[in-house]
N, C-alpha and C positions, 0 to 999 in steps of 0.2 A: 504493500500500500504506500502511494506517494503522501508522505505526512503532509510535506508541503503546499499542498492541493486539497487537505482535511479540512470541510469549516469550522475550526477549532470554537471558534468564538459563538457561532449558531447552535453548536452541540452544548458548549458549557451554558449559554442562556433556556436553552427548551428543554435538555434533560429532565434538570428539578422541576420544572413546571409542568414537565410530559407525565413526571412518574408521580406526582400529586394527584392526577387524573386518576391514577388506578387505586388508587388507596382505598377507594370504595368498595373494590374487589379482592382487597388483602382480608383473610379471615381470623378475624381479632374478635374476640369479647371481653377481656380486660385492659386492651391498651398494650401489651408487651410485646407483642409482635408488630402491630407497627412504627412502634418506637424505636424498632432493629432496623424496619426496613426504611424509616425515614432517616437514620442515622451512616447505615450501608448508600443511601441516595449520596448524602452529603457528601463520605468520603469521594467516593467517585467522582463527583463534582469537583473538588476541590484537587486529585488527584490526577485530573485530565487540565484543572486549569496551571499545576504547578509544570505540569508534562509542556504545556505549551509555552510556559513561561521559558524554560532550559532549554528547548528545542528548539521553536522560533524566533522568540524573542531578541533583539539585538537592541541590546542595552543605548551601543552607542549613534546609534541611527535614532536622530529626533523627532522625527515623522512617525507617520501612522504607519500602522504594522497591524499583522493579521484580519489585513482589509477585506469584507466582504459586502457587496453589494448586489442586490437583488431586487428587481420592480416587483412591487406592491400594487400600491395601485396608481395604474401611468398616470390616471386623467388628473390628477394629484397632484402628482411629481414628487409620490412619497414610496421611500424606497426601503428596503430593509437594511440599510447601512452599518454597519460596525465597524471597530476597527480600537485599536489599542494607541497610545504611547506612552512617554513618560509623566504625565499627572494623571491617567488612568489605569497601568497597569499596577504600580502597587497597591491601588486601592479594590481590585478587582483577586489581587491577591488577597487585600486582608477580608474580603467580603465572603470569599470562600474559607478560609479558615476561619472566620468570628460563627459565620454562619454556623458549620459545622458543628461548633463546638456549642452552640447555643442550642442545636436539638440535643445535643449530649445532657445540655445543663436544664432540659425541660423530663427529663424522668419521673419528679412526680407529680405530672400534669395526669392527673385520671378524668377530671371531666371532658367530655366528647375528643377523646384523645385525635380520633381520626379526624375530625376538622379540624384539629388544631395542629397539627401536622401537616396537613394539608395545605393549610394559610403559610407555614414556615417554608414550605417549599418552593410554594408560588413564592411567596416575597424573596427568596433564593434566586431564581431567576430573574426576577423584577428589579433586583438591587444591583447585579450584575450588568444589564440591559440599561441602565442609567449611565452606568459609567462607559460602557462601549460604543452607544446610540451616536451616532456622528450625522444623523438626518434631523433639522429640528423640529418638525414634524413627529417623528417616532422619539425623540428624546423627550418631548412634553407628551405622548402617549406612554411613556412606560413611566416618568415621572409619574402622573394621574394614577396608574392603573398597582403603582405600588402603594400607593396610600391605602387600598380599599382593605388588603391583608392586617396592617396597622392599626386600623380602626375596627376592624373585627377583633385583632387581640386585646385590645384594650378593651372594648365595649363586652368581650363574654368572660374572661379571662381575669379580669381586674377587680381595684376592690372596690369597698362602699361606693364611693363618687366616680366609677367608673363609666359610665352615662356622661357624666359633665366633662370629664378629662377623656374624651374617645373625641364627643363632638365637640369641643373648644379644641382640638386636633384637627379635626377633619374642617372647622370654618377657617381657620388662622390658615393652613397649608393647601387647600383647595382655594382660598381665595388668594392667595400668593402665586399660585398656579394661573390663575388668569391674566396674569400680570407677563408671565409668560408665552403665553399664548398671542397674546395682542403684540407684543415684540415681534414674535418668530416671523406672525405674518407681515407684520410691518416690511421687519428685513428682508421677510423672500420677495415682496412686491417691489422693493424699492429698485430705480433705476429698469434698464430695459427689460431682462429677464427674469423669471420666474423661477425660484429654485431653492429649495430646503437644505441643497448640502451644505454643511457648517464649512465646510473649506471654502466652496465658492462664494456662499456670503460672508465669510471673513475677508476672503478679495475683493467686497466691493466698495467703493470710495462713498462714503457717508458724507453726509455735509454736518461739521460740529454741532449743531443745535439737534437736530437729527440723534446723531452720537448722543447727546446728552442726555434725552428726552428714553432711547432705549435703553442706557445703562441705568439709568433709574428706573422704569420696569423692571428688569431684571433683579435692580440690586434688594427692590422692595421683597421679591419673591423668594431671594434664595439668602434674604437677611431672615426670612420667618424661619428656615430650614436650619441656619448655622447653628442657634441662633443668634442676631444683633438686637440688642437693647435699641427701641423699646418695644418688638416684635417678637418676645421672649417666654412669655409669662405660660404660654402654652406648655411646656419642658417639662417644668419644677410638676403640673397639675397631671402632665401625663406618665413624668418617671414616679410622684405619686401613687399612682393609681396599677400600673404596670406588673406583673411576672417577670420572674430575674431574666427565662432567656428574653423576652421580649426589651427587658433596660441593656440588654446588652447588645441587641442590635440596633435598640435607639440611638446608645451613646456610642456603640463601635463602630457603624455604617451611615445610620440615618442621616447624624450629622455632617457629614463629611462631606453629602451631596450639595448642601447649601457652599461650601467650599473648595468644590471642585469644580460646581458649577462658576463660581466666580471667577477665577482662573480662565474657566476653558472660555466662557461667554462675553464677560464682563473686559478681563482683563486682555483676552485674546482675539475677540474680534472688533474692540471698541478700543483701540488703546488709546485715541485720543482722549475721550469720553474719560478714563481711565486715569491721566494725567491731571483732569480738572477734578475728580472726586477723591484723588488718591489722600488728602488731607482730612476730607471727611472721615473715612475709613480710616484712620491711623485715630482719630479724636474717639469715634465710636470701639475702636477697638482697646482704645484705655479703659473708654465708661465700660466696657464688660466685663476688664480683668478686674478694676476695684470695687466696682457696685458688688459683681456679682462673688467678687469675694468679702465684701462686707455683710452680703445678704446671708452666704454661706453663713456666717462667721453666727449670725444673728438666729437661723434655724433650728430647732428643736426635734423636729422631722428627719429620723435617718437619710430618706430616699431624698428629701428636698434640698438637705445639706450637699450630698452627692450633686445633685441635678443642677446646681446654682455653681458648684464646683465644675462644671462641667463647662457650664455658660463662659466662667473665668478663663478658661483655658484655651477655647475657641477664640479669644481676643488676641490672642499671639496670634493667629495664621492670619486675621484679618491685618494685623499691624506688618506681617511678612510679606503677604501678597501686596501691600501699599508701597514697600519699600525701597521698590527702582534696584534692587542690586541682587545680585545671584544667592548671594547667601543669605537674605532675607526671604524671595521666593523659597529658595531651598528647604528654609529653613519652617516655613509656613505648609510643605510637603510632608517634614518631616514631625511636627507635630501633631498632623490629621490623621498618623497611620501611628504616633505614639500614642496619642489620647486614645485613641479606637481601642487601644491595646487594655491600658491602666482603666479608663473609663468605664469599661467592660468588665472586668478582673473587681474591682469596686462595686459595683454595680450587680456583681453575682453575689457578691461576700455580703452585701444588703440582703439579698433574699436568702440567702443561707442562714441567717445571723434572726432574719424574721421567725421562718419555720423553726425555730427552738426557742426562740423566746415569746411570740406571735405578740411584739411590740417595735412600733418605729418609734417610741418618744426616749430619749435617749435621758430623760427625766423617769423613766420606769423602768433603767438596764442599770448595771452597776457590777461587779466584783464576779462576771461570769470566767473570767480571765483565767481561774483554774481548774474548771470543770471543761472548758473546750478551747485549750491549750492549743493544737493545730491549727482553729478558728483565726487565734488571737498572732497566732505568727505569721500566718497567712494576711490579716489586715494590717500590722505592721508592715511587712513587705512593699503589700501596696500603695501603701499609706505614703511612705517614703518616694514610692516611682512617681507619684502623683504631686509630693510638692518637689521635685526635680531633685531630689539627691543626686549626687556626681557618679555614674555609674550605670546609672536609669537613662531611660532612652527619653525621659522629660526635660531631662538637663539640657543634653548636646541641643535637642530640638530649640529652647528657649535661650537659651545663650546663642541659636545661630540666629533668631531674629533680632536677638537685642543688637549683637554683633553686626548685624546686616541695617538693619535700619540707624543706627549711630554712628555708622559708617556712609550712608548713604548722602551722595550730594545733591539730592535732591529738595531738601527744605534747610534750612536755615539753622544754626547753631541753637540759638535759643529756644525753636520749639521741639529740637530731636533732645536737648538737654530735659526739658520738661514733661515731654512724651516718655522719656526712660527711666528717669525718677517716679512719675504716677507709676510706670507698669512693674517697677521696682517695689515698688510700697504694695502693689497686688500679690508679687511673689512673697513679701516677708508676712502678708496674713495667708498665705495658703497652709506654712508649717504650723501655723498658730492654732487654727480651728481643725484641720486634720488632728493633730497631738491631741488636744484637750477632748474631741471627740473620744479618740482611742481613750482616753484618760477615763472617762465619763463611764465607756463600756465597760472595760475590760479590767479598770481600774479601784471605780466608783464606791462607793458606801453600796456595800450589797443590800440586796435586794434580796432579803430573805424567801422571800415564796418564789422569788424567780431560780433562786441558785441551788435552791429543793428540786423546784423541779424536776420529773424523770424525763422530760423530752430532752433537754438541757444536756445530750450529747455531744459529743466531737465530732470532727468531718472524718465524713466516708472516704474511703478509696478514690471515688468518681468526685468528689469536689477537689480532692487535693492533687486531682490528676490536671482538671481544668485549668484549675490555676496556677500548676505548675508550667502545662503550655502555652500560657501569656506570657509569665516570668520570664522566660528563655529567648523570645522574640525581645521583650523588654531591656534584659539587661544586657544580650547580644548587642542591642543596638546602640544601648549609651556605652558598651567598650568598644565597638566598630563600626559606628553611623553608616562608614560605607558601605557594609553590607545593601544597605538600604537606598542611599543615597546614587549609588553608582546605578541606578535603575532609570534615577528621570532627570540625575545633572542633565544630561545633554538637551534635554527637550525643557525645561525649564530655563538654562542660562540663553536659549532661541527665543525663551517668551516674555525674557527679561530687555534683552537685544533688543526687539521691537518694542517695548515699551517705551524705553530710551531713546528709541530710533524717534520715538512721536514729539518730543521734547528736543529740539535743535540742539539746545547749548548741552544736553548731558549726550545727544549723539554722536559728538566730536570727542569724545572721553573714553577710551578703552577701558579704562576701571574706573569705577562706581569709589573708590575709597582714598585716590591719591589728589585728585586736585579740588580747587576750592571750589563752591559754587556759586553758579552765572546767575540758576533760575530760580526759582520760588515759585510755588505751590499756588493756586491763584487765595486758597481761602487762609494762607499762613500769613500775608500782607506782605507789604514792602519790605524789600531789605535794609 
């Protein structure tokens, strides 16, 4: 068989969503068996997309790769397009491994096991098909069509207020979704021809106001997705209400779309547009890392303390992607596929930590620290990768935007000085409210009827396997970034080139970090 000529990337999106189809036909009456077979799906999946990774993929080629194209429907000019590169492939990698691992970590899901496997698989190809979709046409079909899996998890799946936190999901991200929609067509109509391919309408010459008016649809839609303050409040109400695998492919995947999309859309085919907002986006990407670590800081709510942690964290890729210089974008890469990691790893150890104590008020936990000893080393762990210990793939991530953006000649001394300072004072309360959390659980004035209790075991085999396979992606990558990073430098420092290219005085500048600068940001003022 010519691998070469496989449609790797058609097989790894319709598999899981083929083999979700049959589940109706798998014969189960407690759940166990198709909890093998939706877990046998995953590996496969994940196994044919690592196979295409090594086989095909060419790291140093910044272009689309593993291109397939197929007419849909002509009268359209909507096509089945895919294709890979560097700010899509490792995230298509981490979407098969989070995935994966997330029907691992739904084992004791016994209500209607087999829709709920079912929805996990669909959204398996669905999240996939987001990041490969290169027609914008099918990119806002698969965008839409993965929310519907979401909202069923949440809405049957979740707790008390899961009603409220499903549909304040479904209005906030369907209505952000229109926002893209009215773009897409905007841009295929604009100029003579007709055409959804994202490559040719990023060829085509926009007139700035134009520019300005789509990056702002855009930015509105996939600021609900990241999320950007003040488009946020949705997150905290749905990681809430949420099942651990489901927070884990909130916080390991969901998010990320809103950030990849900004890149691929935003930053890549408006880069003029991109140059006049790039200041806003660095301001909004402060107010995220210190509100939303203030808010943390202020939570009482397990899940919500997480979810607002989460919020904090996304503000580094927005302040990366702003930043004009390779190691900023770089670095704004490398903390969507960190966070996805730690965020996730957190995010399970919540719902692990719930099913034995069946409490999220961190005011009703205390002194369990020596009855589930494993638990507590395990959230240590993570705890640490999450406020960027040196060693954690959190670190390198957030030191290459700091490093990237206060190196960047693109704004003015005195606002990269006060931009670094705020996102500085976000990173000194992250160790703060993480610590005193752990302090609180694991620590705490016991809680006599809690630390009685008989459920009030230690993790099984199967959690400490989970979270031993974040760990290892984790701390791999804050001792050898490049593992990681040697996947989309070359397509990244191409999407950084033409940023710069859009800005005269920084296009005559082969590095972003040795000379002074000419320009200024139009909303940073005068120099």
């Amino acid at each position: 068989m010519n691998t070469a000529n496989f449609p790797w990337l058609t097989f790894i999106i319709l598999f899981p969503i083929a083999a979700s189809l049959l589940i109706p036909l798998v014969p189960d009456k407690d759940g166990k068996t198709v909890r093998w077979y939706a877990l046998i799906v995953g590996l496969i999946d994940f196994v044919v997309i690592v196979t295409a990774f090594y086989t095909q993929y060419n790291p140093s080629n910044p272009g689309l790769q593993l291109v397939e194209r197929y007419p849909w429907v002509p009268q359209l000019d909507l096509n089945w397009s895919v294709g890979v590169d560097g700010l899509s492939m490792p995230l298509v990698l981490l979407t098969g491994f989070m995935t994966t691992l997330a029907i691992l970590a739904s084992w004791p899901v016994t209500m209607k096991p087999k829709f709920f496997y079912f929805l996990m698989l669909a959204m398996y190809g669905g999240q996939i098909a987001v990041f490969a979709a290169q027609d914008l046409l099918l990119f806002f079909l698969v965008w839409e069509l993965e929310l519907i899996p979401v909202y069923l998890l949440l809405s049957i799946w979740g707790g008390k207020k899961r009603l409220y936190a499903a549909t304040k999901f479904i209005l906030y991200t369907a209505g952000g979704s229109l926002f893209i929609l009215v773009a897409a067509l905007a841009m295929a109509f604009y100029g003579g021809n007709v055409t959804f391919d994202m490559q040719a309408i990023a060829a085509k010459d926009y007139a700035i106001n134009f520019q300005l008016l789509m990056y702002a649809a855009f930015l509105i839609a996939y600021a609900v997705k990241l999320p950007i303050f003040p488009l946020h409040t949705w997150l905290p109400d749905a990681h809430g209400e949420a099942t651990a695998p489901v927070h884990m492919l909130l916080a390991g995947i969901l998010l990320k779309m809103g950030g990849y999309a900004l890149l691929r859309m935003n930053a890549g085919m408006l880069p003029d547009a991109h140059a006049v907002f790039a200041p806003a986006l660095v301001i909004l990407g402060v107010v995220n890392i210190v509100y939303a670590a203030l808010t943390s800081f202020a939570q009482r709510n397990l899940k919500r303390k997480i979810a607002y942690s989460s919020i904090s964290h996304m503000g580094f890729v927005i302040i990366g992607i702003a930043s004009f210089t390779d190691l900023g974008t770089s670095g704004a890469m490398l903390q969507m596929v960190s966070h996805g990691l730690i965020g996730a790893s957190l995010f399970f150890l919540v719902g692990a930590t719930y099913d034995r104590t069946h409490t999220l008020m961190l005011d009703e936990m205390g002194g369990v620290g020596q009855k589930m000893r494993k638990i507590f080393s395990m959230w240590t762990v993570c705890s640490m990768a999450s406020l960027a210990l040196p060693g954690m793939s959190g670190f390198v991530a957030e030191l290459m935007v700091f490093i990237g953006f206060a190196t960047s000649d693109a704004y003015n001394p005195t606002f990269k000085i006060i931009v670094v300072f705020l996102a500085a004072v976000g990173v000194i309360l992250t160790p703060i409210y993480l610590l005193s959390m752990l302090r609180e659980i694991f620590y705490g004035p016991e809680n006599k009827e809690l630390v009685e209790h008989e459920a009030l075991i230690d993790a099984e085999p199967r959690e400490v396997f989970i979270i031993a396979c974040l760990l290892v992606p984790i701390i791999g990558i804050g001792f050898y970034p490049k593992i990681l990073t040697q996947i989309y430098d070359t397509t990244t420092s191409q999407l950084t080139a033409r940023l710069r290219a859009s800005v005269p005085s920084l296009a005559q500048k082969q590095s972003p970090t040795t000379e002074a600068v000419s320009w200024r940001a139009p909303a940073i003022g005068p120099s």
